[in-house]
Structure formats: C-alpha cells, structure tokens
C-alpha positions as CSV (number, residue, x, y, z in Angstrom):
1,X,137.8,55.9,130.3
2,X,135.4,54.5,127.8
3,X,132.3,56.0,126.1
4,X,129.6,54.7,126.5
5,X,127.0,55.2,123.2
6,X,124.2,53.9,125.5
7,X,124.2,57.1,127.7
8,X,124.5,59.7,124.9
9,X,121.2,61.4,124.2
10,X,119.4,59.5,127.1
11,X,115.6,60.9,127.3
12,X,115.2,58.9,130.3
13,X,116.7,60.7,132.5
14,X,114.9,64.3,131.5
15,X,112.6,65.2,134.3
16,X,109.9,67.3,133.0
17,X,108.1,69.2,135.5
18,X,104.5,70.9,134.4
19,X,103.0,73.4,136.7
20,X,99.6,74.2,136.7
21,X,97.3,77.3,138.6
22,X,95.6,75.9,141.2
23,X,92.1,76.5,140.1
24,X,93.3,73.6,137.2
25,X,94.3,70.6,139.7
26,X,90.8,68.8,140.0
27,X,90.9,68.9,135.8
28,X,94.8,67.9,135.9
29,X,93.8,65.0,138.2
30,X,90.8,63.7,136.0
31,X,92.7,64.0,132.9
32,X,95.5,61.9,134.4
33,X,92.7,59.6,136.0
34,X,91.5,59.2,132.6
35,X,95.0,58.7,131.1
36,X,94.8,55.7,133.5
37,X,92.1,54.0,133.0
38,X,93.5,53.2,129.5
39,X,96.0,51.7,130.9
40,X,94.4,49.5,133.6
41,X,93.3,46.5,131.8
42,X,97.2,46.2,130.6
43,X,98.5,46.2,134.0
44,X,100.8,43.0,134.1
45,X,100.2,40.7,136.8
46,X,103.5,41.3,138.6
47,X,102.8,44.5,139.3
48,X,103.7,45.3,142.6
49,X,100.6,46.7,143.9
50,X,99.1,43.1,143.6
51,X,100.8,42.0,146.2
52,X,99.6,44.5,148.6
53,X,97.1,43.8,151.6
54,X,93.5,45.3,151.9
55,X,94.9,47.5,154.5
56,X,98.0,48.7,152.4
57,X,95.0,49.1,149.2
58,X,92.6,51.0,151.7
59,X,95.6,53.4,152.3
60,X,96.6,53.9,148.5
61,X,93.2,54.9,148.3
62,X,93.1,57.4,151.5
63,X,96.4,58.8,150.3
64,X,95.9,59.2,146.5
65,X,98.0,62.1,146.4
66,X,101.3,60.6,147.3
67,X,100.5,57.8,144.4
68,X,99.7,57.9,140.5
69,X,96.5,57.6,139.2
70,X,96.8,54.1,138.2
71,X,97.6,52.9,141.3
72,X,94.8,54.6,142.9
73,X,92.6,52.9,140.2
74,X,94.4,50.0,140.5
75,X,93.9,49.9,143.8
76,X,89.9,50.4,144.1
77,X,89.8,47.6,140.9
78,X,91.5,45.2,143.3
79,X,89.8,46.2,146.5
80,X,86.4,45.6,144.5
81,X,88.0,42.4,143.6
82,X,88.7,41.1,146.8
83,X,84.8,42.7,147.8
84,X,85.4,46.2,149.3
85,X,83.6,48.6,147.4
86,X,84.3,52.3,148.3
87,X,81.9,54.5,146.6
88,X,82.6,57.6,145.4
89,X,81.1,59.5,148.3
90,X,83.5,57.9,150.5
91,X,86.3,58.7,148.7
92,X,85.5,62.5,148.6
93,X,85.3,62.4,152.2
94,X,88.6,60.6,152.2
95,X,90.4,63.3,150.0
96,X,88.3,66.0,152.3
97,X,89.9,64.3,155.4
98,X,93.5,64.0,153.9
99,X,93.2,67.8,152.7
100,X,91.8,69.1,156.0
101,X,94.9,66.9,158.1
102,X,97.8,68.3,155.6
103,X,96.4,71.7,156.1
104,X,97.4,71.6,159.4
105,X,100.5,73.4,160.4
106,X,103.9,71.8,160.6
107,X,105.4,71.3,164.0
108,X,106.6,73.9,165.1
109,X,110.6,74.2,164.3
110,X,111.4,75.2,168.0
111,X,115.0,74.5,167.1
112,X,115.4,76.3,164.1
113,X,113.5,79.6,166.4
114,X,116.3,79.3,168.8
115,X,118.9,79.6,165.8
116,X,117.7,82.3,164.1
117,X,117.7,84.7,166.8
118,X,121.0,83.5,168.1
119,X,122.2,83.8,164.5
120,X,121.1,87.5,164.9
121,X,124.1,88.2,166.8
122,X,126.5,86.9,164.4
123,X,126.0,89.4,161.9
124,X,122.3,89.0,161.2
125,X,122.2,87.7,157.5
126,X,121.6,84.3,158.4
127,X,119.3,84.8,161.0
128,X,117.1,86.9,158.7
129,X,117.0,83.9,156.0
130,X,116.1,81.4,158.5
131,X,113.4,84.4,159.8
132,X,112.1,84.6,156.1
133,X,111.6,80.9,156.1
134,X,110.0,80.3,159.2
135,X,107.9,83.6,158.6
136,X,106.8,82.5,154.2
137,X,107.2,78.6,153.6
138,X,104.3,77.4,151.9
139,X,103.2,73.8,150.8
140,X,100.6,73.5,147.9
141,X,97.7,70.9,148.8
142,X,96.4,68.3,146.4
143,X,93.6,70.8,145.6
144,X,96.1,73.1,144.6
145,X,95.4,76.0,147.7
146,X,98.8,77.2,149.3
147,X,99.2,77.4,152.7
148,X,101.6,78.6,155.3
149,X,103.9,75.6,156.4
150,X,104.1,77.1,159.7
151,X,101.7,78.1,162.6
152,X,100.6,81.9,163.1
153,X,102.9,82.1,166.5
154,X,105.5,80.5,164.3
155,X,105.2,82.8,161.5
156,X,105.7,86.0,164.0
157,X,108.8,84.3,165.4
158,X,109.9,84.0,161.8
159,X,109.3,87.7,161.5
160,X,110.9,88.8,164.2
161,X,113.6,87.4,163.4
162,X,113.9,88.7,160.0
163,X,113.5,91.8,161.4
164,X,116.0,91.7,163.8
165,X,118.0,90.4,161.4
166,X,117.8,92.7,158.8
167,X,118.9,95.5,162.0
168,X,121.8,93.6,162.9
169,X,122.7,93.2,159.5
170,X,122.4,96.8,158.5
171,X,124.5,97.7,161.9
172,X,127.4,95.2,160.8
173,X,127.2,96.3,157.4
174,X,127.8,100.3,159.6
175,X,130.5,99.0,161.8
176,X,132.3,97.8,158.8
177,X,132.2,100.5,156.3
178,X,133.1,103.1,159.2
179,X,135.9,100.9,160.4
180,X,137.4,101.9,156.7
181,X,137.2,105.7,157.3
C-alpha cells in the first residue's frame, strides 16, 4: 500500500461545528446573509440552482433553513429575475409558517412505545433508554427555541417507561447480587 501525499494534512475534510445560544440565531443568520451577498454577483452560471423551476425557487425560499444563505439569496435574485417579487413581509410570514409547522410534534413513535415497555421485562435497561428518549428528545428550530420532539401523551409514555424501567432494572440488578449470596 502506497501513500498518498495528497491526503496528508487535508483541511478539507475538518468539519467545524459552531454552536450558538439561541437568543443569537436571528444575528448568526444576518451575518451569514450578509456573508452572502458578497458573494452573489460571483455566482458562476452553472450553478445548479439556475436550473431550478419557479416552483423549486418558491420552495428554497419557504424552506431557507434546510439551505445556505446564498442560495436563499440566490434564489429571490432569480425569482425577481424571472418577475416574482416576494417582499419581505411575505417572507417573515413564510419563516413564521415554516417555524409554527416544525414546531409541531413528531409522529408519534407507536412502535418504539410498544418496545420499551416490552423491553421492561428483559431486564429494564433498555427499556428505560428508549423511555428517556421518547420522554426528553428535543429539536432546535431555525429561531433557535428547543422543543420537545414528542407529543405530551408521548412524552408520559416515555416516562413511564423509564420509570418502570429503572424498577425492573433495580430488581434484576437484586435478583442477581442475591443469587451470589
């Protein structure tokens, strides 16, 4: 086997992550929105989000959070191109909209219910992780609020089974250490 000198020291392929409180995501956003405008006049041609329809540039816009700034810039720049103009109004009520439908609660994991608490019975430690799960996963909004992932009815499920868990755990955990005596 070779070495290859190109792959030595490679700084593209660190992943920085940066995380901010959540009271700082509307200035993280505009600062990167900011950052991009720089950029927009030097967008090549070829970039892919030319080639996208009105429909597919409407959405980029609806959806800015799943996509960089530029290409949300990009996209209104094209879309006024092409004659839609979306002011900024609208686009507030289209980030109010996206925020209010992501804030809605997961489907409920009806599946992953029925395994914790039959997991209970084998012991109990995994049925109290999946019960710890169900009862605290949280998702961070664009805005930067955390949410539970889960519905309230879920998140007592999730409970109860950490709970239960956590007995049938501490009972094994009995059984076992008197079995030694």
């Amino acid at each position: 086997m070779n070495f290859d000198v190109s792959f030595a020291n490679n700084e593209t392929e660190k992943d920085f992550r940066v995380k901010i409180k959540s009271r700082s995501f509307d200035l993280a956003n505009q600062l990167l929105q900011e950052s991009a405008k720089q950029d927009l006049d030097l967008i090549d041609s070829n970039h892919y989000i030319f080639d996208f329809t009105d429909d597919e540039l409407k959405e980029v816009v609806e959806k800015q959070d799943e996509w960089s700034a530029l290409d949300f810039l990009l996209a209104q720049k094209l879309l006024k191109e092409r004659g839609i103009t979306i002011n900024k109004e609208e686009i507030e009520t289209l980030k109010e909209q996206r925020i209010s439908k992501l804030a809605s609660p997961e489907k409920s994991p009806r599946f992953l219910i029925i395994f914790g608490y039959v997991l209970i019975f084998v012991g109990g430690l995994l049925g109290l992780l999946i019960g710890w799960f169900i009862r605290n996963q949280e998702k961070t909004l664009p805005n930067g609020d955390r949410i539970y992932s889960f519905a309230q009815k879920d998140r007592v499920h999730g409970e109860r089974i950490m709970i239960l868990g956590a007995i049938s755990l501490l009972i094994t955990i009995v059984l076992k250490f008197c079995s030694f005596i």
